[in-house]
C-alpha positions in Angstrom: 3.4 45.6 156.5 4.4 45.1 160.1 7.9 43.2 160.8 7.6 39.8 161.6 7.9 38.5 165.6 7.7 35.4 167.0 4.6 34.3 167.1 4.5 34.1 171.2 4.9 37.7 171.1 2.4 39.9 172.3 1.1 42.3 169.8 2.0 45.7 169.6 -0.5 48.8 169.7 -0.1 52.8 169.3 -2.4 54.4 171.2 -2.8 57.9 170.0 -4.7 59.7 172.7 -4.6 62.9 173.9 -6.6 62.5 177.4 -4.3 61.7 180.2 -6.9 59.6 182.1 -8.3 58.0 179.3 -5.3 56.9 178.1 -4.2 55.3 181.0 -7.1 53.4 181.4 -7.2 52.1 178.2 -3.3 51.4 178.6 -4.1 49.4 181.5 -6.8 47.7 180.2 -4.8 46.3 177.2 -1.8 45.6 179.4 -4.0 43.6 181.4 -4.8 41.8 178.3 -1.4 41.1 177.5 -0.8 43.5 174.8 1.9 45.4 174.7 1.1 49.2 173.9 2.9 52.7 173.1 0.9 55.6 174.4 1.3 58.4 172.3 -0.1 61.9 173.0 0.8 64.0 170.0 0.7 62.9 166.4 4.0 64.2 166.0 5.4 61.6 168.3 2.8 58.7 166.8 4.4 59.3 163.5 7.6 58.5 165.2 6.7 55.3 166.5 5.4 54.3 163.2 8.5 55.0 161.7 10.2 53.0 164.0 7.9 50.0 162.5 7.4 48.1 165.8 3.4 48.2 165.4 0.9 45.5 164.9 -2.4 48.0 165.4 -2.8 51.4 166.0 -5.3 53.0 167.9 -6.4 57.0 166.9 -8.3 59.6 169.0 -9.5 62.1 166.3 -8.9 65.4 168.0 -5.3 65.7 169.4 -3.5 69.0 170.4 -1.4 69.1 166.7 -4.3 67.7 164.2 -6.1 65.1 163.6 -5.9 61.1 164.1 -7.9 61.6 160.8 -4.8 62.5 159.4 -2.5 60.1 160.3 -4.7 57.4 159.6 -5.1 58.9 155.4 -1.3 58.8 155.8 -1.0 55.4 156.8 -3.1 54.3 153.8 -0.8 56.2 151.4 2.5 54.7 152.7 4.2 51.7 153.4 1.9 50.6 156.3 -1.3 50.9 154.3 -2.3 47.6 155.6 -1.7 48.3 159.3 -5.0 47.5 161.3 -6.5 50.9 162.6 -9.1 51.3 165.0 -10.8 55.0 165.8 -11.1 55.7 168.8 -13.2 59.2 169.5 -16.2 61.0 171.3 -17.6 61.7 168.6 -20.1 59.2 167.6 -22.2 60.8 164.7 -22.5 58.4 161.4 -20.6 61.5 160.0 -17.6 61.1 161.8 -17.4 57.1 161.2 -18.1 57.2 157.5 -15.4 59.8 157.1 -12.8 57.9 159.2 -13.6 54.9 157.1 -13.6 56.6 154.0 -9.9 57.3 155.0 -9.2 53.3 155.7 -9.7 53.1 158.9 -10.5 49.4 159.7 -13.5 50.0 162.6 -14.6 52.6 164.5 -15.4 52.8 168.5 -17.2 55.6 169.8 -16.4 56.9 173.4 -18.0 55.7 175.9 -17.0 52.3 175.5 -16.8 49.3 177.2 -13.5 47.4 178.4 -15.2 44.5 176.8 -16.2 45.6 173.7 -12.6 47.4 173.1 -10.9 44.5 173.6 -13.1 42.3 171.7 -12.7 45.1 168.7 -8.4 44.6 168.9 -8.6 41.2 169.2 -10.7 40.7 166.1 -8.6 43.1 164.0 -5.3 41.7 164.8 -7.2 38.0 164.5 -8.3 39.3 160.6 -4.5 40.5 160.0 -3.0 37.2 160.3 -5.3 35.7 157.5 -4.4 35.4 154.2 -6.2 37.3 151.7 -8.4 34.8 149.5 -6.3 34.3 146.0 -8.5 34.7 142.9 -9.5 31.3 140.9 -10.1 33.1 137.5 -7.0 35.6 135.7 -8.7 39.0 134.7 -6.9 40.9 132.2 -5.1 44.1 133.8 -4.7 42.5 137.7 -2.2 40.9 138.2 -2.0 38.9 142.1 1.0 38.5 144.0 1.2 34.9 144.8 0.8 35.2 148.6 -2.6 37.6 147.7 -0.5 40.7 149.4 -0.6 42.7 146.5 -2.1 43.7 143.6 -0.8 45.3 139.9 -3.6 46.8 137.6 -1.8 47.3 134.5 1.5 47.3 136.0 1.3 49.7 138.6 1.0 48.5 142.5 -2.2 49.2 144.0 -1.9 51.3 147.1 -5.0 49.4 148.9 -6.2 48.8 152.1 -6.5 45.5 153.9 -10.4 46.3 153.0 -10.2 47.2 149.7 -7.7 44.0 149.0 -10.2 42.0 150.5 -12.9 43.3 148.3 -10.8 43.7 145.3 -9.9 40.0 145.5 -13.4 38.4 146.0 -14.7 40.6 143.1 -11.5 38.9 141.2 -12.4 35.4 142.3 -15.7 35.6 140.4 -15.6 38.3 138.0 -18.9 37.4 136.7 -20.7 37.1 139.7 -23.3 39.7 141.1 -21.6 40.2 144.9 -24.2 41.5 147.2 -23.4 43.8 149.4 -24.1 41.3 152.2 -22.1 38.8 150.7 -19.1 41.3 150.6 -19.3 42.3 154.1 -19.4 38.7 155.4 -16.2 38.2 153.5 -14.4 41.0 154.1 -15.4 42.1 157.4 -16.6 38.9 159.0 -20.2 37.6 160.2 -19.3 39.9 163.5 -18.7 42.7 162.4 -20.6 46.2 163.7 -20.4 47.5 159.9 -23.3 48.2 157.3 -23.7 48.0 153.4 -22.6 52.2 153.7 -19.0 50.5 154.6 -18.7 48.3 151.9 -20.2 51.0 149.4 -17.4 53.4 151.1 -14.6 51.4 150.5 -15.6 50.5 147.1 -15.5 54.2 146.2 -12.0 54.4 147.0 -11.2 51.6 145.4 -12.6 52.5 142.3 -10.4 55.8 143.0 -7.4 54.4 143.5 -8.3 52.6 139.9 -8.9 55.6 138.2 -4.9 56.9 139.1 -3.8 54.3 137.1 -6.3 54.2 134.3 -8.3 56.9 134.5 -10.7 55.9 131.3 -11.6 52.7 133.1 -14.1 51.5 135.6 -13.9 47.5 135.9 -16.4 47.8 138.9 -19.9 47.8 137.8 -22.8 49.0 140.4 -25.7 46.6 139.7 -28.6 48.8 141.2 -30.4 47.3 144.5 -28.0 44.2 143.9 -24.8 44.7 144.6 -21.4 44.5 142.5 -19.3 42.6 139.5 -16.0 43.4 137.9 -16.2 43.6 134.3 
């Protein structure tokens, strides 16, 4: 998670962006918004900054000079930050690109061109969706165990290494365990009324959550597909 700063503290974004031009305009841009942001060109000196754990959203071009923002987003998901809002931010637009970058945990996706407006509506909206707590189940299901603030999750004593998405999913499915969820009904709750997502999101991030089940227990599958419906925990 990202230290805590006073709350009349402008947030704090890593742009990773390899294009000298279109990283100052997008640094401007925020600037103007009152952000504060750390333009990074290499992911060698993103990781860095990460490190350093002054972050409250980072921003990823997917080609860069040493790699992939691709891969330091997959990182992010497997460490400590693995909540940390992340926002693609690429020329590629294809629906191949953005269901692999949110396959990886990526929180949205925002093809270039862009506009300022959009952009800034996109940050605002994931930082806004950071700083509400998760929704805390109502019903115990044997094997989870919830933290009390709704941060975490145990499944059979091991931590869960999820994403803000797939916390948010795993918790509504946990509230009512018996419940159908459609896939509408997920996506309003996790992602928000506003969001530019689609059912292929919320089926996405179910996958991995189902994988990161599996490395606990791999004989077990408490999510159950209901066919044209949607899903239940079992």
């Amino acid at each position: 998670m990202t230290p805590d700063h006073p709350a009349s503290s402008p947030a704090r974004l890593l742009l990773l962006e390899d294009d000298p031009a279109i990283a100052q305009t997008v640094r401007f841009l925020l600037e103007r918004e009152g952000f504060r942001v750390d333009c990074r060109g290499w992911l060698h000196e993103a990781r860095a900054v990460l490190a350093a754990g002054e972050v409250d959203l980072a921003i990823l071009d997917i080609g860069l000079p040493d790699g992939s923002g691709l891969d330091l987003c997959r990182e992010l998901r497997q460490g400590p930050l693995a909540r940390l809002p992340v926002l693609m931010l690429s020329a590629r637009g294809e629906e191949l690109d953005k269901v692999l970058g949110l396959e990886l945990g990526a929180d949205d996706y925002l093809a270039k061109p862009f506009s300022n407006r959009e952009l800034v509506a996109r940050v605002r909206a994931l930082l806004r969706r950071a700083q509400v707590p998760a929704e805390a189940p109502v019903e115990r299901v044997p094997g989870f165990v919830v933290e009390a603030d709704g941060s975490r999750v145990r499944f059979h004593g091991e931590l869960l290494p999820l994403t803000r998405r797939e916390l948010g999913l795993l918790l509504r499915l946990l509230a009512a365990p018996s419940r159908i969820h459609t896939r509408d009904s997920l996506l309003d709750a996790v992602w928000g009324q506003d969001a530019d997502s689609s059912d292929r999101t919320v089926d996405t991030h179910v996958k991995t959550l189902r994988a990161k089940l599996r490395q606990v227990r791999p004989e077990l599958d408490p999510i159950r597909t209901h066919r044209g419906m949607g899903y239940s925990l079992e």
